[in-house]
Structure formats: structure tokens, C-alpha cells
C-alpha positions in Angstrom: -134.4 6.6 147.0 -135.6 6.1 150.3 -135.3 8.8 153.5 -135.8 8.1 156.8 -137.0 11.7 157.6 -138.3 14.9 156.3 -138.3 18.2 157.5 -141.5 19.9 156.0 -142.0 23.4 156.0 -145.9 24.4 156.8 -147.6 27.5 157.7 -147.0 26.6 161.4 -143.5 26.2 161.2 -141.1 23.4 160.2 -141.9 19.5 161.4 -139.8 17.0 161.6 -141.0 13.8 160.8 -138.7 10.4 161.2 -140.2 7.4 159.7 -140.3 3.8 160.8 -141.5 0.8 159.1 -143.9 -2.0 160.6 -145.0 -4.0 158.5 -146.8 -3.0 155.4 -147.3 0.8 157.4 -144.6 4.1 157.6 -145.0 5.5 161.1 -143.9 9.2 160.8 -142.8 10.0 165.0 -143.5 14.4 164.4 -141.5 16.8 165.7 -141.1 20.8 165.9 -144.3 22.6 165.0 -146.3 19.2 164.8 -146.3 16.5 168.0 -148.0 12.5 167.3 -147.5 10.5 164.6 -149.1 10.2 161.2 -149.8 6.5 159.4 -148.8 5.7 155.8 -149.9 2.4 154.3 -150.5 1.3 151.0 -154.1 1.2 149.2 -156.2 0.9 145.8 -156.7 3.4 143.4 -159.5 5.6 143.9 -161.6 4.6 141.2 -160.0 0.6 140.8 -160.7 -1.3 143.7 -158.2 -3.9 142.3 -155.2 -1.7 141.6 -152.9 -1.3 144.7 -151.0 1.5 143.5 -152.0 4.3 146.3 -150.8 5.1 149.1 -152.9 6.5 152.3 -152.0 8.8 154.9 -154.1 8.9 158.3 -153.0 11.4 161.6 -152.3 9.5 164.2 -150.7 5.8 164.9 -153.1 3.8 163.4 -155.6 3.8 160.3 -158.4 5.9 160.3 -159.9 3.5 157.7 -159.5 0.5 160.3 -159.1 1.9 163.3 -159.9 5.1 166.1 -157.0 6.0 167.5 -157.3 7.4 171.1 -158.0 11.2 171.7 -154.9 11.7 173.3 -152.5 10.2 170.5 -154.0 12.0 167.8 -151.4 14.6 166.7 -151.6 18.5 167.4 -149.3 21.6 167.2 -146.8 21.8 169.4 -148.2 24.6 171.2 -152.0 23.2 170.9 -154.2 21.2 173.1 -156.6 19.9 170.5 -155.6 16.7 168.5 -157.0 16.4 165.1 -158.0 13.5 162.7 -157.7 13.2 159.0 -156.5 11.4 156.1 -155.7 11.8 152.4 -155.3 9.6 149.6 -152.1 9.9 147.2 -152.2 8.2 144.1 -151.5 9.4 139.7 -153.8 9.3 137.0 -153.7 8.3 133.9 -150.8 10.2 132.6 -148.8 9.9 135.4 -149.4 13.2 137.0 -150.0 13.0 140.7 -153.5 13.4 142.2 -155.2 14.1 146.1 -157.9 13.5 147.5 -158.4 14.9 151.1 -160.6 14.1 153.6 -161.1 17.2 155.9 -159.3 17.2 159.0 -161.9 17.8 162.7 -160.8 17.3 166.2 -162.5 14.5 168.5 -165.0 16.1 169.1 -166.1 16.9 165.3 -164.8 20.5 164.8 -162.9 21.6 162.2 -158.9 23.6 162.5 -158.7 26.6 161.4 -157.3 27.3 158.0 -153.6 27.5 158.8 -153.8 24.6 161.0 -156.2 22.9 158.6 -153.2 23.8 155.6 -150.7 22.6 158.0 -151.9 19.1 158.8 -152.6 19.0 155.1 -149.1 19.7 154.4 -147.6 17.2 156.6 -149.6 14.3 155.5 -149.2 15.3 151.9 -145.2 15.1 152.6 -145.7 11.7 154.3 -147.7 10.5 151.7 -145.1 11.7 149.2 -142.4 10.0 150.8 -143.7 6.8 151.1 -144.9 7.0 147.1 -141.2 7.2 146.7 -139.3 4.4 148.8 -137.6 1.9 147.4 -140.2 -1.1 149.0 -142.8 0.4 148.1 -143.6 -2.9 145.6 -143.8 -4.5 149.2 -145.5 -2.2 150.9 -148.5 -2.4 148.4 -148.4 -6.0 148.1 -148.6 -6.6 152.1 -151.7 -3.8 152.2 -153.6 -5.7 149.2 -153.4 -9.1 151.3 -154.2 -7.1 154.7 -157.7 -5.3 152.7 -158.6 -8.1 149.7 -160.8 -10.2 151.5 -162.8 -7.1 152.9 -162.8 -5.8 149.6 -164.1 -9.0 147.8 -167.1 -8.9 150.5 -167.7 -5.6 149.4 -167.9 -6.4 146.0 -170.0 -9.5 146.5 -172.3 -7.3 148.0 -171.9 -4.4 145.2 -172.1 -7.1 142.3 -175.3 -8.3 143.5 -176.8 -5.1 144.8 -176.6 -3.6 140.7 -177.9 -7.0 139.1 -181.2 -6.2 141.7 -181.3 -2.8 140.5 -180.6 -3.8 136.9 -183.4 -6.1 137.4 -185.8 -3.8 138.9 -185.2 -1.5 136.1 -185.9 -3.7 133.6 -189.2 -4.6 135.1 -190.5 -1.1 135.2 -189.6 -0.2 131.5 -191.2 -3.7 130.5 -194.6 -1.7 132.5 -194.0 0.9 131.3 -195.1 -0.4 127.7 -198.4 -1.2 128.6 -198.6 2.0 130.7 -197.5 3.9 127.6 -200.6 2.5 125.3 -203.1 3.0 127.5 -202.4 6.3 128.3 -202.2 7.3 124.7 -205.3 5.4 124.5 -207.0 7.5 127.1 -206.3 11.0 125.4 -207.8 9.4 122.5 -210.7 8.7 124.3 -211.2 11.9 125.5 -210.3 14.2 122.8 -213.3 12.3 120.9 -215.5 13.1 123.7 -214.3 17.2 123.4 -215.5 17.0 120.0 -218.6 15.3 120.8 -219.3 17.6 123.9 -216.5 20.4 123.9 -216.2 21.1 128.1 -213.1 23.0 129.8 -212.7 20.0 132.3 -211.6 18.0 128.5 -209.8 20.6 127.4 -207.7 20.2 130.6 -207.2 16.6 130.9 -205.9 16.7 127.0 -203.6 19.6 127.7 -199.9 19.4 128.5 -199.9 20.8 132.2 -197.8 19.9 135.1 -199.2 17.3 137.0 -198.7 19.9 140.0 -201.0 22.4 138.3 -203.7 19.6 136.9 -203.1 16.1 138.0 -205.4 14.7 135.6 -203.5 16.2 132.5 -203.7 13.0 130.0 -200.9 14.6 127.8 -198.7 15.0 130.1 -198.9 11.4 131.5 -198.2 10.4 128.1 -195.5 12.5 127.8 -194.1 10.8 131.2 -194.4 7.3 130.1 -192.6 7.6 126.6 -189.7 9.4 128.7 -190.0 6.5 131.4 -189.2 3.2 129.8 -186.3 4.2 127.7 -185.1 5.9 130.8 -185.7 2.9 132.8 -183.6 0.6 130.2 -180.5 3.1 130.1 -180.4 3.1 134.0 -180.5 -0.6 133.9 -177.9 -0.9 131.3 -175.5 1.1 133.7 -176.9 -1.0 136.7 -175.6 -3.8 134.6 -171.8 -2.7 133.7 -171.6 -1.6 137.1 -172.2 -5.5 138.3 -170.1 -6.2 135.1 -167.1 -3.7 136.6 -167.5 -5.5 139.9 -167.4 -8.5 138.8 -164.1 -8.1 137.1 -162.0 -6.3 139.9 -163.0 -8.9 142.1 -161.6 -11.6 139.3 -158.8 -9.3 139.4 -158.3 -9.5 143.1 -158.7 -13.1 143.0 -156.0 -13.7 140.3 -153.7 -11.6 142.3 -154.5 -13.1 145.5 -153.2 -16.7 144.0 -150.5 -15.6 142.1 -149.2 -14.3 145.1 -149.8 -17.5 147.0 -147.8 -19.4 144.1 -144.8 -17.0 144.4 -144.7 -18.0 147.7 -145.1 -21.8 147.7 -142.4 -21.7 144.9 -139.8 -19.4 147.2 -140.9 -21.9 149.8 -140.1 -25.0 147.5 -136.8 -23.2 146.4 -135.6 -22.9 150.0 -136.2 -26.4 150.8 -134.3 -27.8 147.8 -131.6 -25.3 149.4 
């Protein structure tokens, strides 16, 4: 069901808060406790760059996560001077349950409310947020916000696929040395523990005890100890290096698909009105 206001009811008082559509954005014009405006638009989910099933509210008229909006538009209490900006994320988990995640609110010049008007500014673009979550275009709404951010997004995750295949890589090069490393370090406590039983000296008996390198840099045991750790921890970060380029990879297939299946729905609405 769809409402073109809300009267929301914050530590500050009540605001009023009429919406108006533009586009793939819900302006909210405030009123009562709350003067400015607050901007709702669709989004992906917080942990799926593919899935557009978010919404985003920023204060003031435009995105925060686009745009700056001028000092003197960003909204304030009615009986304040100072104009703060802020945004949240609205999206569900899982299971359906509803989730937030807040970015904290500061004024123009980089301070931070106080924490009834920090709860208050909270509390209106959570109720913004909500509203939009619930209108009837919605579908739309998400749809027009995943054309207006995809190709920004499939730059990003250009960049992000190959940035974890280098790091994969790199990875994999220093647990391949770290082999090598591994034998001769075992090879050099060897050495030395036959020279302590040759010609016992504290200086030996150092080197082939297990000591901090911060304590006795020359510890042999301990740079043994180092290496077997090393290369196995090497290969498990470049095994997660990896399915992160692998994740990557598939959201932006994902975005892709969804980005021409959308421009076949409409070339075939197109098609339909010319046979019309």
C-alpha cells in the first residue's frame, strides 16, 4: 500500500514528511520538528552487489552516495541552525527479517548531533526508508536504480576481480618460496645443533632455541617455526583471494544478464506497440 506521507514521531517531536516521486528517487519535503528534505532511492544488497533489493536513504535532496548537497539544503530541526548529513541502508536478510545499517550523521562541517538529535535524524530516515520498502512501485523503483548504478558497479568489479587474481597470484608465489625457505632453514638448525655437540657455546644454544625473533633475531628454531606456518598460510589466503575474484566474477555476470534482459523486455514492449 502506498502513502504519500508520514507523520513520524521522534525524540524532537513529530515530522511530517510528504513524499514525491522523481524518477527512480522518493523526495520526502519535512515538516514540524524536522525542515529539508530526505532522499530515498533504490540500491543493492549490502553484501550482493548484484541484488537490487535495498533501498537507501540520504538527508537532504540528493544522494549522498552521488552527490553533496549544498550546506544550506541539508535538513535541520526546526528550531536549529545546523544542517546535518547522513544516510542509512534498509534492506532483510535471509529470513526475511528487516536489517540497518547506519552511517552516522555530522554537520558540514564534520561534527556530530547530539544524541537526541542524532536518534531523531535516525528516526526519520528509518521511516522514509520504511515507506519506500513498502510502495506499491517499488519493482520499478529498483529496476530504474540498478540501470542508473550497474555500469559504475561493473567498473568496480572489473577492478575488484582483477585486483584478488593479483593478490591470489602473489600469494601463491610466496608459499611456492616459502618451500625452499622452509628446507633450508630446517637445514640450518641441523647444522648448528651438530656444531653444539661438537663445541657446546651459549651463542648455539641460542640460535637453536625457540625465542622471539624480538628477543634473539638469530633464533634458527623459531625461523623454522615461521616458515612451516607461512606457506600453508600463504595458500589459504590465496584460496580466498581466488573465490573472492570468483564472487566478482559472478555478480558482474549477474548484472550483465540483468542488464540485457531488461533491454529485451523493452525492445519487445517497443515491438508490441508498433504492431499496435
Amino acid at each position: 500500500m502506498t502513502s504519500a506521507s508520514l507523520i513520524i514521531d521522534t525524540p524532537a517531536g513529530l515530522v511530517r514528511a510528504a513524499a514525491g516521486r522523481e524518477a527512480d528517487t522518493v523526495v520526502f519535503e519535512l515538516g514540524g520538528a524536522m525542515r529539508g528534505s530526505v532522499h530515498v532511492t533504490g540500491t543493492h544488497h549490502p553484501r550482493h552487489w548484484d541484488q537490487f533489493t535495498a533501498v537507501r536513504a540520504c538527508l537532504g535532496p540528493v544522494s549522498a552516495f552521488q552527490a553533496t548537497a549544498p550546506d544550506d539544503a541539508l535538513p535541520r530541526l526546526a528550531h536549529g541552525r545546523t544542517g546535518y548529513r547522513g544516510s542509512l541502508i534498509l534492506y532483510r536478510d535471509h529470513d526475511g527479517r528487516l536489517q540497518v545499517t547506519a552511517y552516522p550523521a555530522e554537520s558540514a562541517v564534520g561534527h556530530g548531533p547530539s544524541p537526541k538529535t542524532a536518534a531523531t535524524l535516525t528516526a526519520v530516515l528509518r521511516a522514509c526508508a520504511q515507506q519506500v520498502e513498502q510502495r506499491d512501485d517499488l519493482p520499478e523503483i529498483l529496476a530504474l536504480s540498478r540501470e542508473r548504478d550497474a555500469p559504475a558497479l561493473l567498473r568496480f568489479l572489473t577492478w575488484s576481480i582483477a585486483h584478488h587474481q593479483t593478490q591470489a597470484a602473489r600469494y601463491e608465489r610466496k608459499a611456492r618460496a616459502a618451500v625452499p625457505a622452509c628446507r633450508a632453514a630446517v637445514a640450518a638448525w641441523w647444522t648448528v645443533a651438530r656444531w653444539f655437540l661438537a663445541s657446546p657455546h651459549p651463542v648455539l644454544l641460542l640460535m637453536l632455541a625457540d625465542l622471539p625473533h624480538s628477543v634473539f633475531p638469530g633464533s634458527l628454531a623459531r625461523t623454522v617455526d615461521v616458515q612451516q606456518w607461512w606457506g600453508p598460510y600463504c595458500l589459504a589466503e590465496a584460496a580466498s583471494e581466488n573465490d573472492r575474484a570468483h564472487n566478482a566474477q559472478a555478480e558482474a555476470d549477474s548484472l550483465h544478464a540483468q542488464q540485457r534482459a531488461r533491454r529485451t523486455g523493452r525492445r519487445r514492449v517497443l515491438v508490441s506497440k508498433l504492431r499496435e
